[in-house]
C-alpha positions, 0 to 999 in steps of 0.5 A: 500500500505504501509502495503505491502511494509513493508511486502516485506521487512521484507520478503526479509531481512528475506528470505537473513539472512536465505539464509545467515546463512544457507551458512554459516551453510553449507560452515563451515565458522562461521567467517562470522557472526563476518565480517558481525556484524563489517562491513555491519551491523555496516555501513562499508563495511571493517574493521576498524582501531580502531576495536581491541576490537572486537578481542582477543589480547596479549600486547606488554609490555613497558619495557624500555620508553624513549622519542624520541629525539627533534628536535630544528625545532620541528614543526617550518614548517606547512604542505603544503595546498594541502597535508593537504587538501588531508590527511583531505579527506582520514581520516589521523589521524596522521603524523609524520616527523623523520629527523635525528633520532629526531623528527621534526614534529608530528601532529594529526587529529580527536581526535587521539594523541601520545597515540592513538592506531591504527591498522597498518595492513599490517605493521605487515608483515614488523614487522614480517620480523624484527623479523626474523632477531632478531631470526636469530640473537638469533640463534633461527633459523639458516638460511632463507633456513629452510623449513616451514616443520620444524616448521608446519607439514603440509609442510612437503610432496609433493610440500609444503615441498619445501617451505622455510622462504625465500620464505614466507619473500618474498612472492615467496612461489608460495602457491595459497592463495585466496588475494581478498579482496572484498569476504568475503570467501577469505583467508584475510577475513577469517584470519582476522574474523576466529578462527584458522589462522594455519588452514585457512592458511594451505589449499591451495596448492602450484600453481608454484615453490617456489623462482621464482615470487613475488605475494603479497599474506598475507598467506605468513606472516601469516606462517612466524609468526607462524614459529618465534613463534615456533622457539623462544618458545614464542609468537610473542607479548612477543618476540616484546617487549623484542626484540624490544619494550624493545631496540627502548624505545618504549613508548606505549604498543601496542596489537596485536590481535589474532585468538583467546583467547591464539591463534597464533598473525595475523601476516600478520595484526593487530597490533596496536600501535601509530606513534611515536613508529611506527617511531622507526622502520624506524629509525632501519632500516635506521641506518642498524639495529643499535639503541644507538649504539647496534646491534639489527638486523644484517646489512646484514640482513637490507641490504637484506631486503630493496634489491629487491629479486631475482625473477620476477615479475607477468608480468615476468620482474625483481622484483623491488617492493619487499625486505623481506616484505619491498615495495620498490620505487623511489621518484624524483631519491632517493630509498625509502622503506616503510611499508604499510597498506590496510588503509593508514598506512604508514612507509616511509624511505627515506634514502638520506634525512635521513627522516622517516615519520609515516602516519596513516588514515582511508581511503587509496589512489589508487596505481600510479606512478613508481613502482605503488608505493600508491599516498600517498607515493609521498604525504607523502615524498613531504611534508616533503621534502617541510617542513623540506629539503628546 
């Protein structure tokens, strides 16, 4: 009985990797071997935050460290009971409190330190955001209304040739990208685990007018990056550091990971860096692009950017979510906006108590709340306001 039991499932796990290996052999989709090594058979059903490694990736050079200022309440105040025991269950490995451009409180969980390096996620797309407006800045690139066309050919007939850097920053590019992040042959999956990030980008047809309704969709940013590379001539790593790294002190390289080996930057996720460096960004934009008194992204340009677009939402009522790639919310009456990741990494600004507030973790909390904004936010500003506003 055993004997045969045995024997019905060595036949039925062989019978599905040939199934398997013959849809991928069909379909053309090798990126699946690398998604199905690093999730199902590695224990996981998704990615990893600390899974760089397994890509290729380009360094974002420290040029020019210099430690965040301290605050004389520098961990005075401990983290309230009920947010701790909520961090602990969603695998938080780091939080980080900025309150008037010093730091205030920092505190870490398994294993990870001011050094650690995680993957931010989707917080790429807010980088990638800045970045336009220091390419802006530079001249690099004249105005948003630029169209796509002039930096990727693909967009340069029919409907696509309609599209324009506004509409990729602001997801309202009406390109009908697949976002379903539980198939493994959508477009996330596929720009995330594939080789050829312009390619996979590149194939989907543009479903509704340009500009007219916001749909969070990460081809967007992937396209954006592709197009500020092209512009500034160099690759997006080596225009973070010396745009951003290099101005904010940055202490920390971080990396960002590629599609391939000398490849195009997935700038819709993956770069990995640490909290403190994270932090500095949320600190630009809540001085309105200003860092030790220099102008590094235009405050207009801030000011746009953490200002709901003009368009609609999905349900046809006006956007109220979404800026140029910043979330945008309400916390008992204050305007928040905030960088997020499929993980729970989180960049929160919280403008009327001068706050920034950096958390990184392993598992993510389902959306609720006004403006459908993730439970953690609510969790995150609480607990700082708790510890340090009183």
């Amino acid at each position: 009985m055993l004997k045969r039991i045995l024997k019905f499932i060595l036949y039925f796990t062989a019978t599905i990797t040939v199934l398997l290996s013959l849809v991928i052999l069909f379909s053309g989709r090798w990126y699946l071997y690398k998604a199905l090594a690093n999730t199902y058979l590695s224990g996981r059903t998704g990615p990893s935050v600390t899974e760089y490694l397994i890509f290729d990736n380009r360094k974002v050079e420290v040029l020019d460290p210099k430690s965040l200022l301290r605050s004389k309440l520098y961990n005075t105040s401990r983290l309230p009971a009920e947010a701790e025991t909520i961090f602990k269950n969603f695998e938080a490995h780091a939080f980080v409190i900025i309150k008037n451009d010093s730091l205030i409180h920092e505190q870490y969980w398994d294993g990870y330190g001011d050094t650690s390096h995680t993957n931010g996620f989707s917080i790429a797309k807010t980088y990638c955001s800045v970045l336009l407006g220091c390419a802006l800045k530079d001249s690099f690139i004249k105005n948003l209304d630029e169209p796509v066309g002039k930096y990727i050919s693909d967009f340069n007939t029919g409907e696509k040739a309609k599209i324009t850097l506004r509409h990729l920053v602001t997801m309202t590019s009406g390109i009908d990208f697949d976002e379903n992040y539980m198939s493994p042959f959508a477009y996330p999956a596929e720009g995330y685990y594939g080789a050829d990030l312009l390619k996979a980008s590149c194939q989907y047809n543009v479903g509704e007018a340009p500009g007219k309704v916001f749909k969070y969709l990460s081809g967007n940013s992937a396209l954006l990056g592709i197009c500020i590379a092209r512009a500034v001539g160099k690759p997006l790593s080596q225009y973070l550091s010396e745009r951003l790294w290099k101005d904010l002190n940055c202490q920390q390289p971080a990396w960002w990971s590629l599609d391939k080996k000398d490849g195009f930057e997935k700038s819709f996720c993956c770069l990995n860096s640490n909290p403190t460096d994270f932090a500095r960004m949320g600190m630009l934009y809540l001085n309105y692009g200003k860092w030790n008194g220099k102008q590094i992204v235009d405050s207009e340009f801030v000011a746009n950017s953490i200002t709901p677009f003009n368009c609609l939402e999905e349900d046809g009522t006006a956007n109220h979510t979404y800026g140029y790639n910043w979330w945008l919310t309400e916390y008992k009456g204050m305007k928040i906006y905030f960088a997020r990741g499929i993980l729970g990494q989180h960049i929160i600004c919280v403008p009327d108590k001068k706050l920034v507030i950096v958390k990184l973790s392993r598992k993510r909390r389902p959306k609720s709340g006004l403006y459908h904004y993730p439970d953690d936010v609510g969790t995150c500003v609480q607990a700082a306001l708790d510890m340090y506003c009183r």
